[in-house]
C-alpha positions in Angstrom: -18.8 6.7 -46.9 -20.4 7.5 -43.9 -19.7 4.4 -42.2 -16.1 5.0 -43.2 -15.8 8.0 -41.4 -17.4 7.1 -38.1 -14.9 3.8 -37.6 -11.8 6.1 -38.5 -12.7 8.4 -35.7 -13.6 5.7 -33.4 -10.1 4.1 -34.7 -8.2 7.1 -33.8 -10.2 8.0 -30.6 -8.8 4.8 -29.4 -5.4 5.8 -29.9 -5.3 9.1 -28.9 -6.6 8.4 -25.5 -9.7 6.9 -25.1 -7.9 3.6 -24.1 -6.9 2.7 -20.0 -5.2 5.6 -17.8 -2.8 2.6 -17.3 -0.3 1.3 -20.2 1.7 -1.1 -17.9 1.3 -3.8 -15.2 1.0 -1.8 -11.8 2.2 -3.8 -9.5 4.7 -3.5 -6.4 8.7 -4.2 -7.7 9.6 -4.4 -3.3 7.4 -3.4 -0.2 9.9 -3.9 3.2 8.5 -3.5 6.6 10.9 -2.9 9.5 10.0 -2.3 13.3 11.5 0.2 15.8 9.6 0.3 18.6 6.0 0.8 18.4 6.3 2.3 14.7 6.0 -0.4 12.0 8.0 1.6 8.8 7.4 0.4 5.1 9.1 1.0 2.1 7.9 0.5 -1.0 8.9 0.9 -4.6 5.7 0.6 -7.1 6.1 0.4 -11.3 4.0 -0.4 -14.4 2.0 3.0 -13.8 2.4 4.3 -16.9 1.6 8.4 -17.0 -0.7 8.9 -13.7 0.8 12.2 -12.2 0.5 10.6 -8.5 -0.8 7.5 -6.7 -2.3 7.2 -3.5 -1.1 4.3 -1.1 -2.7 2.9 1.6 -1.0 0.8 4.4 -3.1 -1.5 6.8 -1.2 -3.4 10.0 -2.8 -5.5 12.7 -0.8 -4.1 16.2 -0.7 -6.9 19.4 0.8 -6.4 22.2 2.4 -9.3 23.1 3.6 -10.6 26.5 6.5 -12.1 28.0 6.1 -15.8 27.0 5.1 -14.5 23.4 1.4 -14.6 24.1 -1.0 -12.0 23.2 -3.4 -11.9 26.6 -6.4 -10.1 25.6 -8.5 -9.4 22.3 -8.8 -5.7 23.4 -5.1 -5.6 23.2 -4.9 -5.5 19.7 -5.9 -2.5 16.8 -6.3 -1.7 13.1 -3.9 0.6 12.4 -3.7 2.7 9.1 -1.6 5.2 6.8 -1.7 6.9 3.5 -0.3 9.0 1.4 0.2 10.8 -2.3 3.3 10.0 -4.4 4.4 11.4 -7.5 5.0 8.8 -10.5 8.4 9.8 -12.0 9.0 7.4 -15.2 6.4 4.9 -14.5 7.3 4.2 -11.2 6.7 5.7 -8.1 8.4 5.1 -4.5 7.6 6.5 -0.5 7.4 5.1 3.0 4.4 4.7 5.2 4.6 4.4 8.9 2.4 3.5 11.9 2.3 3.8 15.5 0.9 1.3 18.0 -0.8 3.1 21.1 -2.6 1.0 23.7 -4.3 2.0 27.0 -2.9 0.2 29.2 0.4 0.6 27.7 2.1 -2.5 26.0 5.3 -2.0 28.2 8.0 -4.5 29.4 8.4 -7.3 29.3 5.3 -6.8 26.8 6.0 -6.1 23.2 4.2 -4.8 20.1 3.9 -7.1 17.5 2.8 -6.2 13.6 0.3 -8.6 11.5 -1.2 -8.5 8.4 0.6 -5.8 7.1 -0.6 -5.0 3.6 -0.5 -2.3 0.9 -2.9 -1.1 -1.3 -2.7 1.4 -4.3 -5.5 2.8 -4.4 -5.0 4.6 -7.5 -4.2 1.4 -9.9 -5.5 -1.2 -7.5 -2.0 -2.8 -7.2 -2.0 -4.8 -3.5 1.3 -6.0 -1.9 0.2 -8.6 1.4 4.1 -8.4 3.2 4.6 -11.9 5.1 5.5 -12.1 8.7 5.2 -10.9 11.9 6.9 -7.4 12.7 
């Protein structure tokens, strides 16, 4: 009888919670990255989060500064840049923007240009990654 007992509350501990904060798939539905400038802009629209009140995103960019023959001259002209954010989960699914802005001393001016790489996004809430393909 006793062994009764304990596998019905481990049964129904199981499903009333005890299972993964996650029901779905996380995972990135779009993540768009768009330059203006020195400020690399994504958009992004997450799902599969099941009920997490928030998740926190992370964006990662490599900046160049490239020059006039499409070159990137020097090593030291190029940094790690990085943004975050919270953003509510509405549904399963939860949507923002992240930006970042390239600064470099000397400045990366004409005919020079910034350039974005390995642009990436990382939930760090659910683990889902997005790599976005391209140079920016």
């Amino acid at each position: 009888m006793k062994r009764i007992a304990v596998a019905a509350i481990a049964a129904l501990t199981l499903l009333l919670g005890a299972g993964p904060a996650f029901a779905g798939n996380p995972h990135f539905v779009t993540a768009d990255a768009t330059r203006s400038d020195d400020t690399l802009t994504v958009a992004f629209k997450e799902a599969g989060l099941g009920n997490e009140p928030q998740v926190h995103v992370v964006l990662t960019a490599d900046a160049l500064c490239i020059n006039g023959g499409g070159k990137h001259p020097k090593a030291v002209n190029k940094e790690s840049l990085e943004a975050a954010g919270d953003f509510p989960v509405q549904n399963g699914k939860a949507e923002g923007t992240l930006s970042v802005t390239a600064s470099f001393d000397p400045p990366c001016s004409p005919p020079m240009t910034v350039q974005f790489t390995n642009v990436r996004l990382v939930d760090e809430t659910s683990g889902a990654t997005a790599n976005i393909p391209g140079t920016f």
